[in-house]
N, C-alpha and C positions, 0 to 999 in steps of 0.2 A: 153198396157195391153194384157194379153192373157188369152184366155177366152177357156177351156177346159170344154166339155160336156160329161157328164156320164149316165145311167141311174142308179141312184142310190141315196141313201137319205144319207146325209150325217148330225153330228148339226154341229152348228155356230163353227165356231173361224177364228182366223186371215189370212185372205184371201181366206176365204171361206165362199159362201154365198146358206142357202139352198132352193130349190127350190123342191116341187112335182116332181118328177120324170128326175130332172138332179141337177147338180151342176157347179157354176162360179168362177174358182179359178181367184183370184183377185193378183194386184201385188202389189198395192199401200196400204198399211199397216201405221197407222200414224208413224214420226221417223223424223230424222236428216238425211239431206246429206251433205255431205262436197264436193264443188265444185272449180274448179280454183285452186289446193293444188300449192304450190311455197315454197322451202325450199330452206333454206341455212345452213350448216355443221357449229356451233361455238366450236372454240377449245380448247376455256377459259373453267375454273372448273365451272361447275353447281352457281345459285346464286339467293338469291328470287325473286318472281315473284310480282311486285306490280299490279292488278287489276284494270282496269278500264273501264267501260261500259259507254258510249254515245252516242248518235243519232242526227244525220241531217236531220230527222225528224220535219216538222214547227208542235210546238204544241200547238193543240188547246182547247176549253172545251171539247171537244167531245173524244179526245183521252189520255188526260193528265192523267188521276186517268189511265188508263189499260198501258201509256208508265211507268211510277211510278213504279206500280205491278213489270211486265218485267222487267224493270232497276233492282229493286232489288233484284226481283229472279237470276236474271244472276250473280249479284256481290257475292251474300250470295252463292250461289249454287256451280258458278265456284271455290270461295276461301275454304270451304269445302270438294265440292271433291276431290280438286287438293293434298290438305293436306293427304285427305283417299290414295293417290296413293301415298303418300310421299313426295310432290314436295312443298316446303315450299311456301307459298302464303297468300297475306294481302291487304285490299282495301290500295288504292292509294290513296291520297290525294285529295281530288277534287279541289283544290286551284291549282296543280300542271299540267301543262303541261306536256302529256305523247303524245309521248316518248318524252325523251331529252336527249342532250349531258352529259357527266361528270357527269354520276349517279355513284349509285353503285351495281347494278342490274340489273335485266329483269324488261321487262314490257308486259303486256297481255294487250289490247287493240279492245274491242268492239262495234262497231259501228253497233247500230239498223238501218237499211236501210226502211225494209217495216214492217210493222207491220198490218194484217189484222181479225179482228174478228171475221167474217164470221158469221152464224146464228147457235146461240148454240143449240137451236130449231128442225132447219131442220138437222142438223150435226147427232143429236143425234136420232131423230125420223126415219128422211129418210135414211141418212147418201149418199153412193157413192160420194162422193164429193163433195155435196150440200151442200153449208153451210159453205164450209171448212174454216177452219182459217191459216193463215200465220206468220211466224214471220222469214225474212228474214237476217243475219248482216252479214259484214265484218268481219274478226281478224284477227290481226296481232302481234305474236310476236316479241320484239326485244330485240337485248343487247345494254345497255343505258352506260357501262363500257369505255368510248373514249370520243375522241373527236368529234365524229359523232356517231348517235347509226346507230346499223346494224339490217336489216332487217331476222329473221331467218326463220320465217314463214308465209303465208300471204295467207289466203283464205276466202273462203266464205260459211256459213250453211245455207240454207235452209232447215225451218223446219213446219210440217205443219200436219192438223189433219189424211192426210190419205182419202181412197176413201172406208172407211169400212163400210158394212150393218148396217142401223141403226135398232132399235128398232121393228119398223115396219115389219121386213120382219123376224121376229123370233115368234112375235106376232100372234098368232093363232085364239085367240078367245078375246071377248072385254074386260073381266078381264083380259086374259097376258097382252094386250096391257095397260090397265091403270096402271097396276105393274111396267111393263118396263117403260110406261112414265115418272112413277113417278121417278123411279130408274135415268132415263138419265138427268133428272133436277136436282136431288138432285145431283148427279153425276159432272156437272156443276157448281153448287154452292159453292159447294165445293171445288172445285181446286184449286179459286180464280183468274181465267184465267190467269193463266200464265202455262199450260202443253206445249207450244210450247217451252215457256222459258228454262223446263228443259231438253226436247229434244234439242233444243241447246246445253246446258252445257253438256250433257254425247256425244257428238258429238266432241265438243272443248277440253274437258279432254282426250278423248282414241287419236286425233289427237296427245293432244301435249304428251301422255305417249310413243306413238309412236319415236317421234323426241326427247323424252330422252335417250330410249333404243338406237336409232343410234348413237349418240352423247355421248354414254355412261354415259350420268347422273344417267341413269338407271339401274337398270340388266334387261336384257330381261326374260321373263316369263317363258322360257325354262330354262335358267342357274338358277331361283329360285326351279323351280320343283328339278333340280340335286341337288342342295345343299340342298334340304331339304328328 
């Protein structure tokens, strides 16, 4: 983190936190990283992508209804998006073992590793980090079109709420603060805790639109600006 001092007042927003008479630009912004990337070039024609989300995660009562949530955000989310980018995609079978031999397509392949909820409470009131939430997975695309599938792409997201000013520290007087509080819980309830999940999926979509344009499944975003 790097922490720049100003004398200067500055309001709220995204990596900036205001203080009387300085300011702390911040780096950690909530969001998706993609870690570990590993590609591999296929030079078979484009083919749909069947979807599938799972964790080796042991699940308990305590986590079951929020791994559910996530599972489904990710399946509904990823197969959605991928479609808005053009890339034809449909949940998978859950009967079916993914990947496998002698398909006749790709497969997207999601594995929840960590899953953490952090304090939606302190997240939102304090916020810098306190409280933060996690939602860690694997993915892996492949081509299932053989006798063996091949591996094309293989990484890891980490995604997570961020280390943003909570509530609190924009809070001036005791009605801002019971407004913003209210605001930060209603805020929460509404999500339906799964915002890690969609920070995930627009993380795992611009990855794989990325590795179409190489692959040419795609046009690249340049060659659409010229044709249009």
């Amino acid at each position: 983190m790097t922490d720049l001092l100003r004398k200067d007042l500055f309001p709220s927003s995204c990596g900036r936190f205001p203080i009387a008479g300085i300011v702390l630009i911040l780096t950690s912004c909530a969001g998706a990283h993609v870690q570990n990337p590993a590609t591999v070039n296929d030079v078979r024609p484009v083919a749909p992508v069947a979807v599938t989300v799972a964790t080796t995660m042991p699940r308990t009562p305590q986590n079951a209804a929020r791994l559910d949530r996530n599972m489904q955000a990710l399946a509904v989310g990823l197969a959605k998006q991928l479609e808005e980018e053009h890339i034809i995609a449909y949940a998978a079978d859950p009967a079916e073992t993914t990947p496998h031999p002698n398909g006749d397509g790709l497969a997207l392949v999601v594995d929840i590793g960590v899953l953490q909820t952090g304090n939606a409470w302190t997240r939102e009131l304090v916020g810098f980090g306190t409280g933060k939430s996690l939602l860690k997975s694997h993915v892996g695309l492949y081509d299932e079109r053989g006798a063996q599938s091949t591996d094309l792409l293989d990484f890891t997201v980490k995604a997570d709420s961020g280390a943003m000013p909570g509530v609190i520290a924009s809070a001036w007087n005791p009605i801002g603060f019971g407004v913003h509080s209210a605001r930060a819980i209603a805020k929460e309830t509404l999500s339906d805790s799964h915002e890690d999940a969609d920070r995930t999926v627009k993380a795992i979509v611009g990855k794989m639109v990325k590795y179409y344009q190489t692959v040419g499944w795609l046009p690249s975003r340049q060659s659409v600006q010229e044709q249009s």
